[in-house]
N, C-alpha and C positions, 0 to 999 in steps of 0.2 A: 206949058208948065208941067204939065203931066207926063209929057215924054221926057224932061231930066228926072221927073224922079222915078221913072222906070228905070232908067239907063244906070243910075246910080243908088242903090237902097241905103237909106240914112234910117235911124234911130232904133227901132222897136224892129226893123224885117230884116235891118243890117244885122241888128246882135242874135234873132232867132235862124238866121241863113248863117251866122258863124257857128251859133251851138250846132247847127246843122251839118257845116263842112268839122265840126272839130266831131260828131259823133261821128262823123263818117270815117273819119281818117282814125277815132279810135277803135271801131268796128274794124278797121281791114288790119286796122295791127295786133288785136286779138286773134282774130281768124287766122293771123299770117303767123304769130303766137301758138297758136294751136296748132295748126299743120305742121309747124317745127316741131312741138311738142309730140304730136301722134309719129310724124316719121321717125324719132327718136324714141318711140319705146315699141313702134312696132321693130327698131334695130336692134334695141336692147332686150326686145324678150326673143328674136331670133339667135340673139348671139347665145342670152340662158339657155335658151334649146341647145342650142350647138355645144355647148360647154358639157349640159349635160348627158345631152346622148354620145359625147367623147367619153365622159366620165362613167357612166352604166357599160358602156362597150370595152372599155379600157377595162374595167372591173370583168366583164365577160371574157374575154381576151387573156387576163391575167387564170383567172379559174379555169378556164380550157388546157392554158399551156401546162397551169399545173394538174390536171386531171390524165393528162398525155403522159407525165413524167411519173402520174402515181400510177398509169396502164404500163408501161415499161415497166416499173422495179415490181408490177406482183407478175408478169411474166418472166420475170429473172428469178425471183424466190421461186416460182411455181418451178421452173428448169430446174433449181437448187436442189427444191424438195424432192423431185422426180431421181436427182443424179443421189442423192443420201439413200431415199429407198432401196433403188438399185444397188447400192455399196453395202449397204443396210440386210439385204436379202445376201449376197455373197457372203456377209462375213457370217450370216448364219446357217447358210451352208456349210465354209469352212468351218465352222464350230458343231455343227451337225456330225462332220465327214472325221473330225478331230476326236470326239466324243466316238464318233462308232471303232477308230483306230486302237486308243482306248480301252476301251471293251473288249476288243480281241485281242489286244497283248494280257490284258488281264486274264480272257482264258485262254488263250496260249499259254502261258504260266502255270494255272493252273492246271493245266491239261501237262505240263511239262513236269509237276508237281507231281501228279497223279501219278505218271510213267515211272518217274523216280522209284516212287515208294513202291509200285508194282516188278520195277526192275529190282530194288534192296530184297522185299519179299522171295521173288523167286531165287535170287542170289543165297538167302537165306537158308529154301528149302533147298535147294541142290548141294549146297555144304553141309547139311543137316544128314543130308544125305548119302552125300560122299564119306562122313566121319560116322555115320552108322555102323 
Protein backbone atom coordinates (compact mmCIF):
# COMPACT_ATOMS: atom_id res chain seq x y z
CA UNK A 1 0.00 0.00 0.00
CA UNK A 2 2.67 2.17 0.45
CA UNK A 3 4.19 1.80 -2.82
CA UNK A 4 0.77 3.37 -4.63
CA UNK A 5 1.04 6.06 -2.76
CA UNK A 6 4.62 6.73 -3.46
CA UNK A 7 3.99 6.24 -7.17
CA UNK A 8 0.98 8.53 -7.07
CA UNK A 9 1.05 11.81 -4.37
CA UNK A 10 -2.72 12.59 -3.50
CA UNK A 11 -3.91 15.32 -1.08
CA UNK A 12 -1.58 17.67 0.91
CA UNK A 13 2.24 16.47 -1.10
CA UNK A 14 0.13 16.49 -4.46
CA UNK A 15 -1.01 20.28 -3.96
CA UNK A 16 2.65 21.26 -2.22
CA UNK A 17 4.60 19.41 -5.40
CA UNK A 18 2.14 21.45 -7.61
CA UNK A 19 2.96 24.89 -5.80
CA UNK A 20 6.25 23.47 -6.35
CA UNK A 21 6.30 22.55 -10.11
CA UNK A 22 4.09 26.01 -10.60
CA UNK A 23 6.97 28.12 -8.63
CA UNK A 24 9.31 26.56 -10.68
CA UNK A 25 8.00 27.17 -13.93
CA UNK A 26 7.14 30.78 -12.50
CA UNK A 27 10.78 31.30 -11.55
CA UNK A 28 12.15 30.22 -15.09
CA UNK A 29 9.77 32.65 -16.63
CA UNK A 30 10.99 35.55 -14.70
CA UNK A 31 14.42 34.71 -15.17
CA UNK A 32 13.71 34.00 -18.99
CA UNK A 33 11.72 37.61 -18.38
CA UNK A 34 14.70 39.23 -17.25
CA UNK A 35 17.19 38.03 -19.61
CA UNK A 36 14.90 39.43 -22.29
CA UNK A 37 14.67 42.36 -20.36
CA UNK A 38 18.63 42.81 -19.75
CA UNK A 39 19.46 41.82 -23.54
CA UNK A 40 17.18 44.55 -24.38
CA UNK A 41 18.53 47.44 -22.69
CA UNK A 42 21.97 46.41 -22.76
CA UNK A 43 20.70 46.91 -26.93
CA UNK A 44 18.97 49.94 -26.18
CA UNK A 45 21.74 51.74 -24.29
CA UNK A 46 24.37 50.56 -27.03
CA UNK A 47 22.11 51.94 -29.69
CA UNK A 48 21.93 55.68 -27.13
CA UNK A 49 25.69 55.42 -27.43
CA UNK A 50 25.69 54.97 -30.87
CA UNK A 51 23.15 57.64 -31.64
CA UNK A 52 25.02 59.70 -29.45
CA UNK A 53 28.58 59.56 -30.27
CA UNK A 54 27.01 60.10 -34.10
CA UNK A 55 25.46 63.09 -32.82
CA UNK A 56 28.78 64.78 -30.80
CA UNK A 57 30.78 63.63 -33.95
CA UNK A 58 28.40 64.98 -36.35
CA UNK A 59 28.49 68.23 -34.25
CA UNK A 60 32.50 67.82 -34.59
CA UNK A 61 32.51 67.26 -38.08
CA UNK A 62 30.04 70.08 -38.88
CA UNK A 63 32.49 72.64 -36.66
CA UNK A 64 35.65 71.42 -38.29
CA UNK A 65 34.31 71.83 -41.80
CA UNK A 66 33.13 75.07 -40.79
CA UNK A 67 36.37 76.21 -38.96
CA UNK A 68 38.30 74.93 -42.66
CA UNK A 69 35.93 77.49 -44.60
CA UNK A 70 36.40 80.31 -41.87
CA UNK A 71 40.82 79.36 -42.42
CA UNK A 72 40.13 79.83 -46.33
CA UNK A 73 38.30 83.26 -46.28
CA UNK A 74 40.94 85.04 -43.56
CA UNK A 75 43.58 83.67 -45.99
CA UNK A 76 41.76 85.44 -48.98
CA UNK A 77 41.03 88.72 -47.00
CA UNK A 78 44.72 88.39 -45.58
CA UNK A 79 45.85 88.30 -49.74
CA UNK A 80 43.16 91.04 -50.08
CA UNK A 81 44.67 93.21 -47.47
CA UNK A 82 48.25 92.47 -48.62
CA UNK A 83 47.16 93.41 -52.59
CA UNK A 84 45.33 97.04 -51.14
CA UNK A 85 48.57 97.91 -49.20
CA UNK A 86 50.50 97.26 -52.17
CA UNK A 87 48.09 99.39 -54.39
CA UNK A 88 47.90 101.53 -51.35
CA UNK A 89 51.57 102.34 -51.26
CA UNK A 90 51.73 103.01 -55.16
CA UNK A 91 49.11 105.46 -55.25
CA UNK A 92 51.05 107.20 -52.68
CA UNK A 93 54.00 107.31 -54.39
CA UNK A 94 52.07 108.38 -57.53
CA UNK A 95 50.73 111.17 -55.23
CA UNK A 96 54.22 111.72 -53.81
CA UNK A 97 55.91 111.93 -57.40
CA UNK A 98 52.53 114.18 -58.61
CA UNK A 99 53.00 116.58 -55.65
CA UNK A 100 56.85 116.90 -56.20
CA UNK A 101 55.85 117.69 -60.32
CA UNK A 102 53.82 120.21 -58.68
CA UNK A 103 56.22 122.10 -57.04
CA UNK A 104 58.52 122.35 -59.72
CA UNK A 105 56.11 123.69 -62.31
CA UNK A 106 55.34 126.04 -59.67
CA UNK A 107 58.90 127.19 -59.44
CA UNK A 108 59.46 126.91 -62.88
CA UNK A 109 56.99 129.77 -63.16
CA UNK A 110 58.17 131.42 -60.90
CA UNK A 111 61.65 131.26 -61.82
CA UNK A 112 60.07 132.15 -65.39
CA UNK A 113 58.38 135.01 -63.49
CA UNK A 114 61.49 136.09 -62.23
CA UNK A 115 63.46 136.20 -65.67
CA UNK A 116 60.53 138.19 -67.07
CA UNK A 117 60.76 140.92 -64.83
CA UNK A 118 64.66 140.76 -64.90
CA UNK A 119 64.34 140.60 -68.76
CA UNK A 120 61.47 144.11 -68.72
CA UNK A 121 64.04 145.66 -66.18
CA UNK A 122 67.12 145.33 -68.26
CA UNK A 123 64.89 146.20 -71.54
CA UNK A 124 64.22 149.08 -69.48
CA UNK A 125 67.58 150.20 -68.72
CA UNK A 126 68.89 149.86 -72.11
CA UNK A 127 66.06 152.09 -73.63
CA UNK A 128 66.71 154.38 -70.87
CA UNK A 129 69.46 154.41 -72.17
CA UNK A 130 69.62 154.51 -75.68
CA UNK A 131 66.94 157.69 -75.24
CA UNK A 132 69.52 159.39 -73.00
Amino acid sequence: MELLHHSKPEGLEASLLQMINDHNSASLKVREQTEKSKRQAIWTASRVSDLLVNAVNGGVQEVYIIEKRIEMEIRALAATVARYSKQTDQWLAASHSINTAVKEIGDFENWMKTIDLDCKSISAAIRNIHHS
